[in-house]
ZAKE-590719 format. One record per residue: x, y, z of N, C-alpha, C in turn; residue in three letters; residue number from 1. Coordinates in steps of 0.2 Angstrom, whole numbers, plus 2048, in hexadecimal, padded with zeros to 3 digits. Example, Ala and Ser with C-alpha at 12.3 -4.5 7.8 and 13.67 -1.06 7.14 Angstrom:
BEGIN
ATOM n.east n.north n.up ca.east ca.north ca.up c.east c.north c.up rest  nr
ATOM    842     7E4  827     83E      7EA   827    842     7F0  827  ALA   1
ATOM    840     7F5  823     844      7FB   824    840     800  827  SER   2
//
This chain:
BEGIN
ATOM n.east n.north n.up ca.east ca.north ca.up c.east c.north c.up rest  nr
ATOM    BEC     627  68F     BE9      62D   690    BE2     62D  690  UNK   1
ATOM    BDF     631  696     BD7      631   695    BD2     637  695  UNK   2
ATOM    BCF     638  692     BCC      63C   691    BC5     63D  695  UNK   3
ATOM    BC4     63E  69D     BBF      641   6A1    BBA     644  6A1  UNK   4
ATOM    BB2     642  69B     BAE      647   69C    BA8     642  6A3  UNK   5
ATOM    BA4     646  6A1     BA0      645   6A7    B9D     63D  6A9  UNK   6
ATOM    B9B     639  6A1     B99      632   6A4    B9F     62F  6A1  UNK   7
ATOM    BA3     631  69D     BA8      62D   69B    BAF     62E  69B  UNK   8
ATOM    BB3     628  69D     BBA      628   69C    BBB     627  695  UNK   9
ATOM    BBF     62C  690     BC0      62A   688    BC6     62A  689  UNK  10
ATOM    BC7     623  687     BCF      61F   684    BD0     622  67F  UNK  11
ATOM    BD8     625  682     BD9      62A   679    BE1     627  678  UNK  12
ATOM    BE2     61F  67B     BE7      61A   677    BE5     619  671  UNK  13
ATOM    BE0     619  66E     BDF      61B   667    BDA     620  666  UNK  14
ATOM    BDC     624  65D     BD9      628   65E    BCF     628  65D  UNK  15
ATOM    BCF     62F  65F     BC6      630   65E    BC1     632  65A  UNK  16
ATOM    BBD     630  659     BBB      635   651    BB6     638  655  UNK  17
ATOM    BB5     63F  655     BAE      642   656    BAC     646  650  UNK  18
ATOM    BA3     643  651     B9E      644   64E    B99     64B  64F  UNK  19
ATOM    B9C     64F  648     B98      655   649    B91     656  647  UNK  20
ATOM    B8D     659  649     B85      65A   64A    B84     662  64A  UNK  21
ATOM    B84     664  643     B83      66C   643    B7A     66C  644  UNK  22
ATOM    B77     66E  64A     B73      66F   649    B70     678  648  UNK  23
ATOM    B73     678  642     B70      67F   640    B70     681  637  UNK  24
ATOM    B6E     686  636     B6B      688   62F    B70     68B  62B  UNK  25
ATOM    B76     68D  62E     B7B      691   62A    B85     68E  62C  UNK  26
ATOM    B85     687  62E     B8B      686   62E    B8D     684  628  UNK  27
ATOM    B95     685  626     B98      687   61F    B96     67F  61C  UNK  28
ATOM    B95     67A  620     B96      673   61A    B8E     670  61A  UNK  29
ATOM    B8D     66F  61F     B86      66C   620    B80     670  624  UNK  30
ATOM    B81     676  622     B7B      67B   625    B77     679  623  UNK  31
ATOM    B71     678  627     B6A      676   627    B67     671  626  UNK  32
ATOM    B6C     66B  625     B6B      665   621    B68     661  627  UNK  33
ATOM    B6B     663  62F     B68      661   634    B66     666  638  UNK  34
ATOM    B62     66B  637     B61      670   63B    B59     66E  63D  UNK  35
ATOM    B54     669  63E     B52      666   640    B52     662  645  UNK  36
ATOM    B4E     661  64B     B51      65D   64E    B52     656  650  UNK  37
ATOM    B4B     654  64B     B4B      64E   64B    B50     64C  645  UNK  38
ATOM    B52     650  63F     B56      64E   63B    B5E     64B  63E  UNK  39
ATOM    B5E     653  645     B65      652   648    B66     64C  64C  UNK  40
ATOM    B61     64A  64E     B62      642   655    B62     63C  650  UNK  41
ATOM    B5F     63E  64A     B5F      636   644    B67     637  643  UNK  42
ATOM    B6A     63C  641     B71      63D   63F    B76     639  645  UNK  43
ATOM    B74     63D  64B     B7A      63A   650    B79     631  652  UNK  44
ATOM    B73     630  64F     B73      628   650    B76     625  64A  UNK  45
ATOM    B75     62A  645     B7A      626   63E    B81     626  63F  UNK  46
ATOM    B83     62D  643     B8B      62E   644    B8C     627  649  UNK  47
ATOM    B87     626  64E     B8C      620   652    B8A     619  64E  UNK  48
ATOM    B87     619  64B     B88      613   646    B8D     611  641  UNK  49
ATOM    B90     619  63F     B96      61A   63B    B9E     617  640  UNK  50
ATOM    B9B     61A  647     BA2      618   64A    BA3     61E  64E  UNK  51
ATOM    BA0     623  64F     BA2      626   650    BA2     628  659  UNK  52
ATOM    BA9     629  65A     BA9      628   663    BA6     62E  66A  UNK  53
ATOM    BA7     633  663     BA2      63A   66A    BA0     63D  663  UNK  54
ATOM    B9A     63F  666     B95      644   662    B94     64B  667  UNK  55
ATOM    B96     651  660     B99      657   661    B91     65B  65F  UNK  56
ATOM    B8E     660  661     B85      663   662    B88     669  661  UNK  57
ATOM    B86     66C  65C     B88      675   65C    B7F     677  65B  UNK  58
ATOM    B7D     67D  65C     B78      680   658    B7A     686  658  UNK  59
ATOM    B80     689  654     B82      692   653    B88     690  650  UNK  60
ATOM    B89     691  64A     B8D      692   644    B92     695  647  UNK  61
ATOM    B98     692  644     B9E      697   646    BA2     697  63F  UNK  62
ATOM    B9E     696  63A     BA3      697   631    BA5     69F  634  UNK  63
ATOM    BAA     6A1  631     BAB      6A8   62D    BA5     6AB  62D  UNK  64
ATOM    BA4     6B2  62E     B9D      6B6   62D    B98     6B4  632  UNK  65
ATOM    B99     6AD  636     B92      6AD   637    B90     6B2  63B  UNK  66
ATOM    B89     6B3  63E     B86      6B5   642    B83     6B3  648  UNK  67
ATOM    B83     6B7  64F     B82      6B4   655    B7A     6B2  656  UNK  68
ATOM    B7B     6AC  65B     B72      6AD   65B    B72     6AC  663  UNK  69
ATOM    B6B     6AE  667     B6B      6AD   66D    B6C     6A8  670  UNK  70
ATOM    B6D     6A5  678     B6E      6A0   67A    B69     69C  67D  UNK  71
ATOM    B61     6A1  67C     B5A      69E   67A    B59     699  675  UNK  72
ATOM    B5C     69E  670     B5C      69A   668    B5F     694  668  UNK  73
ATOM    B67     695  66A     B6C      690   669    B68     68C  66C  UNK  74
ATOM    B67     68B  674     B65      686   678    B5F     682  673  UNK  75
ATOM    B59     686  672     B53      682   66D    B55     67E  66A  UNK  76
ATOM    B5A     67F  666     B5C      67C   65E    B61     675  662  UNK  77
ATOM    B64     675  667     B6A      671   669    B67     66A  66D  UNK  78
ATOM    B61     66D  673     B5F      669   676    B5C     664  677  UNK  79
ATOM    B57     664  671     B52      65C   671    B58     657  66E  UNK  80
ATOM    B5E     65A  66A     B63      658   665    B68     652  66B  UNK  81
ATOM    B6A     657  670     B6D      655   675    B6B     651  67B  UNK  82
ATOM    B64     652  67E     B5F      64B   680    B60     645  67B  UNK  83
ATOM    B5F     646  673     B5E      63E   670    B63     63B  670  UNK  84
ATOM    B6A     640  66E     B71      63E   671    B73     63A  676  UNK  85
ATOM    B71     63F  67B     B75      63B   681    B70     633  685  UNK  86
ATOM    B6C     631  67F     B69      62B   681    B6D     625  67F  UNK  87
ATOM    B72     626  679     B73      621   674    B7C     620  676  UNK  88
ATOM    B7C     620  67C     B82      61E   680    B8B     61E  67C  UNK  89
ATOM    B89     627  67B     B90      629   67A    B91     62F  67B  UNK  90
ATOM    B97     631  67B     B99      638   67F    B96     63B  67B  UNK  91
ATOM    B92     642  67E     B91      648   67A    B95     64D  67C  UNK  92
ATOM    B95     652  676     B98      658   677    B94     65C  676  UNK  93
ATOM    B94     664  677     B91      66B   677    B94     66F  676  UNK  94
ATOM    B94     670  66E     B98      674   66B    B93     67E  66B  UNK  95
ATOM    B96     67F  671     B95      686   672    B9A     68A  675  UNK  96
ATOM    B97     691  673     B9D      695   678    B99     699  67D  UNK  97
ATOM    B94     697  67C     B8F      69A   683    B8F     698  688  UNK  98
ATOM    B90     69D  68E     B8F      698   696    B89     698  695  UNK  99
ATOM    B81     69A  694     B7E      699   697    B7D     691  693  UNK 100
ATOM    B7D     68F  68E     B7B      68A   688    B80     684  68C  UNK 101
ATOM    B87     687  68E     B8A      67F   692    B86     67E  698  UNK 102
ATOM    B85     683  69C     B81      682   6A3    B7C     67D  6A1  UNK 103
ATOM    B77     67E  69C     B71      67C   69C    B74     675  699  UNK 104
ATOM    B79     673  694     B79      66D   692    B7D     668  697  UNK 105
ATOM    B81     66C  69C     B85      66A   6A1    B7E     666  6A6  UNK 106
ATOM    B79     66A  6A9     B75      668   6AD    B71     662  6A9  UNK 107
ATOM    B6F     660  6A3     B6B      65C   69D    B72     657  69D  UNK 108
ATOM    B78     656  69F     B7C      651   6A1    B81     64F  69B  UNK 109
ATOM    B81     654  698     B88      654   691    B8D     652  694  UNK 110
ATOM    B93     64E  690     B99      64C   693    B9E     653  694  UNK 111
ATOM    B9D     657  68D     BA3      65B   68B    BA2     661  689  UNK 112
ATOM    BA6     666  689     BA3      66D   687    BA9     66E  683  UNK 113
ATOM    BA8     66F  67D     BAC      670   678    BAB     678  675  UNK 114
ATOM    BAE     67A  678     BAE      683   676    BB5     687  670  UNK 115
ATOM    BB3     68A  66C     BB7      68E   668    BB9     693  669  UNK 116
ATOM    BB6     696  66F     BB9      69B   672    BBD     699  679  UNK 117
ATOM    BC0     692  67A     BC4      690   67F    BC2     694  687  UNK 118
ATOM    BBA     694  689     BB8      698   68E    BB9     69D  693  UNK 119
ATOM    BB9     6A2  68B     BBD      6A7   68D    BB4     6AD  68F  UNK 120
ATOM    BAF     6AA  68C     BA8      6AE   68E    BA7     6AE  696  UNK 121
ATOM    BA4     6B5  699     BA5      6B5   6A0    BA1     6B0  6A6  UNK 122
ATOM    BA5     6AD  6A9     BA3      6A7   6AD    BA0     6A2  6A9  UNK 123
ATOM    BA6     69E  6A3     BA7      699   6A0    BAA     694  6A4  UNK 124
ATOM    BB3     695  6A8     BB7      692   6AA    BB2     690  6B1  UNK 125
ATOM    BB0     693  6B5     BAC      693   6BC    BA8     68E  6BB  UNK 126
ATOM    BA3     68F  6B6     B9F      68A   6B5    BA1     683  6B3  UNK 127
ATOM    BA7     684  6B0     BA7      67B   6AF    BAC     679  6B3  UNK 128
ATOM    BAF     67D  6B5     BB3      67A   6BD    BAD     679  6C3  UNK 129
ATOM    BA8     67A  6C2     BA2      676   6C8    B9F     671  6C6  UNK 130
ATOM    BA3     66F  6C0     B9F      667   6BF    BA6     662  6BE  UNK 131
ATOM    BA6     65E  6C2     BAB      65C   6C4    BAE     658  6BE  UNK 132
ATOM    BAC     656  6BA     BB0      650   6B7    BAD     650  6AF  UNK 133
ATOM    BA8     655  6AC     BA9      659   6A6    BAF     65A  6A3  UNK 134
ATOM    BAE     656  69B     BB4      657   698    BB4     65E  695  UNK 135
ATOM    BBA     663  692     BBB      668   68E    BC0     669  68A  UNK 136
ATOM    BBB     66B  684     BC2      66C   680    BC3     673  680  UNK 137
ATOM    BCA     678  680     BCA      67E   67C    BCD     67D  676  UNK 138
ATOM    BCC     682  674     BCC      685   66E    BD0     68C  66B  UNK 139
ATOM    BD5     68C  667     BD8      693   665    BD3     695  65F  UNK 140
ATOM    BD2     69B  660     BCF      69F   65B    BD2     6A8  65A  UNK 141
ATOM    BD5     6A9  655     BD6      6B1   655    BD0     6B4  652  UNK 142
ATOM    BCE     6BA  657     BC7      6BD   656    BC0     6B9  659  UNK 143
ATOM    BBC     6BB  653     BB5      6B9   656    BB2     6B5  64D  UNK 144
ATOM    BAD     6B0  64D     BAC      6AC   648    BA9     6B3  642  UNK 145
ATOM    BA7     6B8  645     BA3      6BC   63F    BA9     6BE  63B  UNK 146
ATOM    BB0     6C1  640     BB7      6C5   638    BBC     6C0  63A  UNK 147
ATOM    BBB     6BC  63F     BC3      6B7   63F    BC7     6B5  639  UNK 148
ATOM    BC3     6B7  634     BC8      6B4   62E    BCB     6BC  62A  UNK 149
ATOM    BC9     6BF  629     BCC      6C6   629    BD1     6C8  629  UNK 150
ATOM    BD6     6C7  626     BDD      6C7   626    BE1     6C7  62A  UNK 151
ATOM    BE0     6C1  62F     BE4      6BD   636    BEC     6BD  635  UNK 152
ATOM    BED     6C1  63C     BF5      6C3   63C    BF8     6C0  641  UNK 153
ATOM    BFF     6BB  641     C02      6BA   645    C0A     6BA  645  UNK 154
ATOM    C0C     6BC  649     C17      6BB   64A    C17     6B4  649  UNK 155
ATOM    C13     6AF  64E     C14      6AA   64D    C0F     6A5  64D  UNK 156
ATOM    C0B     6A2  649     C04      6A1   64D    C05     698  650  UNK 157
ATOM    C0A     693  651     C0B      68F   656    C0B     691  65C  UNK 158
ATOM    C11     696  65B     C11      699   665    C0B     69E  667  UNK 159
ATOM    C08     6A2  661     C03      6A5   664    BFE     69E  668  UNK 160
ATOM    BFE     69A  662     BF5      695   666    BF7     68F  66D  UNK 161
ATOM    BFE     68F  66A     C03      689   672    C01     690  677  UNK 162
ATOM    C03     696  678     C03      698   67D    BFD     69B  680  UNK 163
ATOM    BF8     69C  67B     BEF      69D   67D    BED     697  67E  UNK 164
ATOM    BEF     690  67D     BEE      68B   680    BEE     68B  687  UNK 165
ATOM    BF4     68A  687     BF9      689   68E    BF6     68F  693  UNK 166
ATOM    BF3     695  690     BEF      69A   697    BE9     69A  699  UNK 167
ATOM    BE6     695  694     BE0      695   694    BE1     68D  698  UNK 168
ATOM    BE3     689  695     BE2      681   69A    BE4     685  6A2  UNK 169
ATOM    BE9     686  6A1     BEB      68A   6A9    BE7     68D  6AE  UNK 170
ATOM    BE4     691  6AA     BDE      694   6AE    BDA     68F  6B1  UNK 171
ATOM    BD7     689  6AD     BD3      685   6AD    BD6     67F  6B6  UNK 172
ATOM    BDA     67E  6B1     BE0      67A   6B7    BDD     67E  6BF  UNK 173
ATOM    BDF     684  6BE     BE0      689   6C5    BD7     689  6CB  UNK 174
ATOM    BD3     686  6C4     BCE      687   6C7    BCB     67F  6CB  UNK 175
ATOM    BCF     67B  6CA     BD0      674   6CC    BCD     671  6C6  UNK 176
ATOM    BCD     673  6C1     BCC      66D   6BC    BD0     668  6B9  UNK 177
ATOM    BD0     662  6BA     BD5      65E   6BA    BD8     65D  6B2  UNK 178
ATOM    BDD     65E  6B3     BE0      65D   6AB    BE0     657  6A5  UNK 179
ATOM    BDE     652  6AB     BD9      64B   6A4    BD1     64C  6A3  UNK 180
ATOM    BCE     652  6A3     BC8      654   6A2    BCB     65A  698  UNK 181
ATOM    BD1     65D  699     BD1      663   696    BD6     65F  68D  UNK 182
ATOM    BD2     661  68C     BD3      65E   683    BD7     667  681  UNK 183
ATOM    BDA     665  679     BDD      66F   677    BDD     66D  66E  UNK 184
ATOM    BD9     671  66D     BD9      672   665    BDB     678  662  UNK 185
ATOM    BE0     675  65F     BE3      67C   65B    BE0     681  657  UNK 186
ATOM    BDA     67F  655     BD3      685   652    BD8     685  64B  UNK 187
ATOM    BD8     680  644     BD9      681   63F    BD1     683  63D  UNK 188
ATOM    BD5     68A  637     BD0      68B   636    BCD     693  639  UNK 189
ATOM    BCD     693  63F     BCA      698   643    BCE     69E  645  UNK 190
ATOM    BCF     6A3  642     BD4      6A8   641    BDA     6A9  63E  UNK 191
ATOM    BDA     6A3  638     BE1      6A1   634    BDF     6A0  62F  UNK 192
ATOM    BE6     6A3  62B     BE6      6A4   623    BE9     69C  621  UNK 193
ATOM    BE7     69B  61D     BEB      695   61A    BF2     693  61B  UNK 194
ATOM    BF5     698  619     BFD      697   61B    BFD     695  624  UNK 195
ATOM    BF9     697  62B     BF9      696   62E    BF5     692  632  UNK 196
ATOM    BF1     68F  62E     BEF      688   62F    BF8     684  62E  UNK 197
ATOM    BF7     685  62A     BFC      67F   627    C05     67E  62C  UNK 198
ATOM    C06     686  62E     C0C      685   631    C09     683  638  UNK 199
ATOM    C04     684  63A     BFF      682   640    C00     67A  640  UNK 200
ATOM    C00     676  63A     BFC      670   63A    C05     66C  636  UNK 201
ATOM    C09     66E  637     C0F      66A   635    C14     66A  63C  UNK 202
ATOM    C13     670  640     C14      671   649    C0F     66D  64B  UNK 203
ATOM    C0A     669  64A     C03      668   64F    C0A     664  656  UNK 204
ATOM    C0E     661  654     C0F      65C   65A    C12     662  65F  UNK 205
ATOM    C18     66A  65C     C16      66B   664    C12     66D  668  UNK 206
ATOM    C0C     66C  665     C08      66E   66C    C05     669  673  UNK 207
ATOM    C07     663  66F     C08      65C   673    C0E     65E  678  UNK 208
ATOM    C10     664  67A     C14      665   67F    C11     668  685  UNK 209
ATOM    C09     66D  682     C05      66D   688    C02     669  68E  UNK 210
ATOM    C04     662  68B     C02      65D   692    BF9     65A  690  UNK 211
ATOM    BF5     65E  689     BEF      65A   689    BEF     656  683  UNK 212
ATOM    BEA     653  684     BE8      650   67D    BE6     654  679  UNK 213
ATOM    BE6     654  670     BE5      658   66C    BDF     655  667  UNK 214
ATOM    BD8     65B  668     BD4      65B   663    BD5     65D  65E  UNK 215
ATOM    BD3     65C  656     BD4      65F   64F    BCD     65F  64B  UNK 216
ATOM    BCE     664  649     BC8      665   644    BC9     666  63E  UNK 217
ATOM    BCB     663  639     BCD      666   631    BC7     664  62E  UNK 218
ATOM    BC2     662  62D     BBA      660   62A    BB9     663  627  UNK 219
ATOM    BBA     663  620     BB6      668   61C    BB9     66E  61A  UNK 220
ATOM    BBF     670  61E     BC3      678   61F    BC4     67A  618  UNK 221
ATOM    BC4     680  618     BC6      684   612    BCD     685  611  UNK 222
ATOM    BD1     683  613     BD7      680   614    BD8     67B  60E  UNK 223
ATOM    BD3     675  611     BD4      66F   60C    BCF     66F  605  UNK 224
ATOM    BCC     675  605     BC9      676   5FE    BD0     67E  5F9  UNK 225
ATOM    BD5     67F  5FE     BD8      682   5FA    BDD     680  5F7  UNK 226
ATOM    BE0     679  5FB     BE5      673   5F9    BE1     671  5F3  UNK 227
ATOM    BDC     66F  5F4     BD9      66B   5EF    BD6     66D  5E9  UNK 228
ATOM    BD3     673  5EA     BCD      679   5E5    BC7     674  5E8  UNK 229
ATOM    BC6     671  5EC     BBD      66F   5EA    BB9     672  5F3  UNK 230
ATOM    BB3     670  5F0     BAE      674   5F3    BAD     670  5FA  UNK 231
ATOM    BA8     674  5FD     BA8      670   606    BA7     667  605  UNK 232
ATOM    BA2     667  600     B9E      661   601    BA3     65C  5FC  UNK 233
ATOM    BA7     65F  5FB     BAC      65A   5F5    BB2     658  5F9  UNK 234
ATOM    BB2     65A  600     BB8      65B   602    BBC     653  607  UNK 235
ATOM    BB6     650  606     BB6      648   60B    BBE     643  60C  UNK 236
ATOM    BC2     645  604     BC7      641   606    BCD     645  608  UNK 237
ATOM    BCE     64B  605     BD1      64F   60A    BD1     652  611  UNK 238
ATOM    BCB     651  611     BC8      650   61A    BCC     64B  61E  UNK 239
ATOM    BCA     644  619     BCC      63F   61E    BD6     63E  61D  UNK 240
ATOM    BD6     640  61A     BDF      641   619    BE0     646  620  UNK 241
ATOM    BDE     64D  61E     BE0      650   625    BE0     64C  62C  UNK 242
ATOM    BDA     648  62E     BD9      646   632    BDF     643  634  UNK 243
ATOM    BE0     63E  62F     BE5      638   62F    BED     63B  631  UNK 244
ATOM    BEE     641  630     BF3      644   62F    BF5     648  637  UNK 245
ATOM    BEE     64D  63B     BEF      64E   640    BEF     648  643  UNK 246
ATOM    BED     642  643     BEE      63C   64A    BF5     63B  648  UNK 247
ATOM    BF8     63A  642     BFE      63A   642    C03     63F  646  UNK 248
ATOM    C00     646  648     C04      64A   649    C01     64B  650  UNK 249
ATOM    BFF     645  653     BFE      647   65B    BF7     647  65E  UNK 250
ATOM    BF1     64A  658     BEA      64A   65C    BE9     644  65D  UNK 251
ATOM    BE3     644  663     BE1      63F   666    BD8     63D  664  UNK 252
ATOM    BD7     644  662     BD0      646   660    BCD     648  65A  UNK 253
ATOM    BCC     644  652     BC7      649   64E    BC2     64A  64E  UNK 254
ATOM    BC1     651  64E     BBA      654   64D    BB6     654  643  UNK 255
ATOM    BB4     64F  642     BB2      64E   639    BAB     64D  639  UNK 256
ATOM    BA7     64E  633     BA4      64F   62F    BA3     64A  62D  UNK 257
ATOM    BA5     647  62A     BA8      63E   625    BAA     639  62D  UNK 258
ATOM    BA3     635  62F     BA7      633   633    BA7     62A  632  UNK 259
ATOM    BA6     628  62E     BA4      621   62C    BAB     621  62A  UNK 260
ATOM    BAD     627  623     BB3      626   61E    BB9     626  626  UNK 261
ATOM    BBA     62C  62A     BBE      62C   62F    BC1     628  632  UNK 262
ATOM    BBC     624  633     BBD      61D   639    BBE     617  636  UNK 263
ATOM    BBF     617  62E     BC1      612   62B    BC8     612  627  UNK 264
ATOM    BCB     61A  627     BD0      61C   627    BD4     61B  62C  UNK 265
ATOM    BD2     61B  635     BD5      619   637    BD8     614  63B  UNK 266
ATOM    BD4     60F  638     BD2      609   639    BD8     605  634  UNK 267
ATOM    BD9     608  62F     BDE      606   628    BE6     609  62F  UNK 268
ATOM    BE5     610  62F     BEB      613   632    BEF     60E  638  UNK 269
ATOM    BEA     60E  63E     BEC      607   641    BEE     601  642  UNK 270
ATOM    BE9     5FD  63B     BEE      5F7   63A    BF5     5F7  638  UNK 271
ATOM    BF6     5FE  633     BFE      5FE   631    C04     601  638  UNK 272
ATOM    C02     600  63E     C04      5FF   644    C06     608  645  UNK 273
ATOM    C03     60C  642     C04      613   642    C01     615  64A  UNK 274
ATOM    BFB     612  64B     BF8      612   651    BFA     612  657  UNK 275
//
C-alpha cells in the first residue's frame, strides 16, 4: 500500500509515525513550547533524528474551546516552519482547515494536507484536486473545535464516521483525486465523549473497509488521561500503548507527540513478527 503525496511515495508495508509541530500558543499539551519559529524548525529536525517519517505543521489549535485565528495569522506562524521543513528530505504535512492556508502551503510545495475538518471549507476539495498528486488526509469531527466536546450525541458513532468518511473520500474520488493519494482518520477525540472514543477505537478495523489507509491520533488525549488520572505531559506511555494498539487495529499512520518512544515501540512490535 502507498501513500501519494506530492514528492513522495510512503510505504505503508510498515507502519509510520508522524511528527507533530504545534506551532502555536494555546494547544492543550505543548502550546507555546514551539510557537517560535526557529524553536519550531530545531524541533522538526529533532523529530527526524528521532525517526520520525512525516512531519505534521499546524498554527491554530484545535483543543476543546479553542479559538479561531485568521488565515494571515495562521499562514505567519506556519510558513518560515514549513520552508526549514521541507528542506530536511521528509514528507511534510499541513495541518489546517483553511483553503486559503493549503493553497498557500500547497504552492510552497508541502507533500500533504491534513485537515480536521475532511475539506468540507468552501473550495477545499477543488483546490486540492488541481494538484495532482498531493497527499490528504480527512478527518471526522462532530461540530467545530470551539463546543465539539459539549455533550457529543450519537445512534452509533462507528457508522456515523465510516459513513462521513465514505461521503467525503467519495466526493474527493469524483473530483479525479486518486484514491492512493487519500489517507481517513477517525478523529478520536474530536466530538467524542470517552465512551465514544473507545467503542470508536475497539471497531477501528471496520473502517478498513473504506478501501484507505487509516491515520490515528491518540497523543496526549484526554481519553488517555481519564484511563489513567494523569495530566497531558504525564501521558507518554499511554500514548505510546494507544499507538501500538491502533497499528494493531489496522492504522497505517500515527500522528504523536513522543516520537523517539513511538518508533522504538514499534520497532520492539515488529520484531515480535506482529508487523
Amino acid at each position: 500500500m502507498i501513500w501519494q503525496t506530492s514528492r513522495f511515495r510512503i510505504d505503508l508495508s510498515r507502519p509510520r509515525v508522524m511528527g507533530i509541530v504545534n506551532v502555536t500558543p494555546d494547544s492543550f499539551s505543548d502550546g507555546g513550547r514551539y510557537a517560535g519559529s526557529n524553536a519550531a524548525a530545531a524541533h522538526c529536525e529533532q523529530l527526524v533524528k528521532e525517526g520520525a517519517d512525516i512531519l505534521d505543521i499546524g498554527g491554530e489549535s484545535s483543543r476543546p474551546g479553542a479559538q479561531p485565528v485568521s488565515v494571515d495569522d495562521e499562514w505567519a506562524r506556519v510558513m518560515p516552519v514549513l520552508q526549514a521543513a521541507l528542506k530536511l528530505q521528509c514528507p511534510v504535512s499541513v495541518d489546517t482547515a483553511k483553503t486559503g492556508v493549503m493553497q498557500r502551503a500547497l504552492e510552497l510545495g508541502v507533500d500533504i494536507v491534513n485537515d480536521i475538518n475532511a475539506l468540507r471549507a468552501p473550495g477545499a476539495m477543488d483546490l486540492v484536486s488541481r494538484y495532482p498528486d498531493c497527499g490528504v488526509c480527512l478527518m471526522h469531527m462532530q461540530g467545530e473545535p470551539r463546543s465539539m466536546q459539549t455533550a457529543p450525541v450519537y445512534d452509533d458513532v462507528v457508522a456515523t464516521v465510516r459513513d462521513f468518511l465514505a461521503a467525503q473520500s467519495e466526493q474527493l474520488r469524483a473530483r479525479g483525486v486518486a484514491a492512493e493519494r487519500i489517507m481517513l482518520d477517525p478523529g478520536y477525540g474530536f466530538g467524542k465523549s470517552v465512551e465514544h472514543n473507545l467503542a470508536l477505537f475497539r471497531r477501528q478495523r471496520e473502517l478498513l473497509q473504506l478501501g484507505h489507509p487509516l491515520l490515528v491520533g491518540w497523543s496526549r488525549k484526554s481519553t488517555l488521561g481519564v484511563l489513567t488520572g494523569r495530566g497531558p505531559d504525564e501521558r507518554m506511555v499511554a500514548s505510546v500503548a494507544a499507538a501500538l494498539a491502533a497499528v494493531q487495529l489496522g492504522a497505517r499512520v500515527v500522528r504523536v507527540h513522543d516520537v523517539a518512544a513511538t518508533v522504538d515501540a514499534l520497532k520492539v512490535w515488529q520484531a515480535a513478527g506482529l508487523g
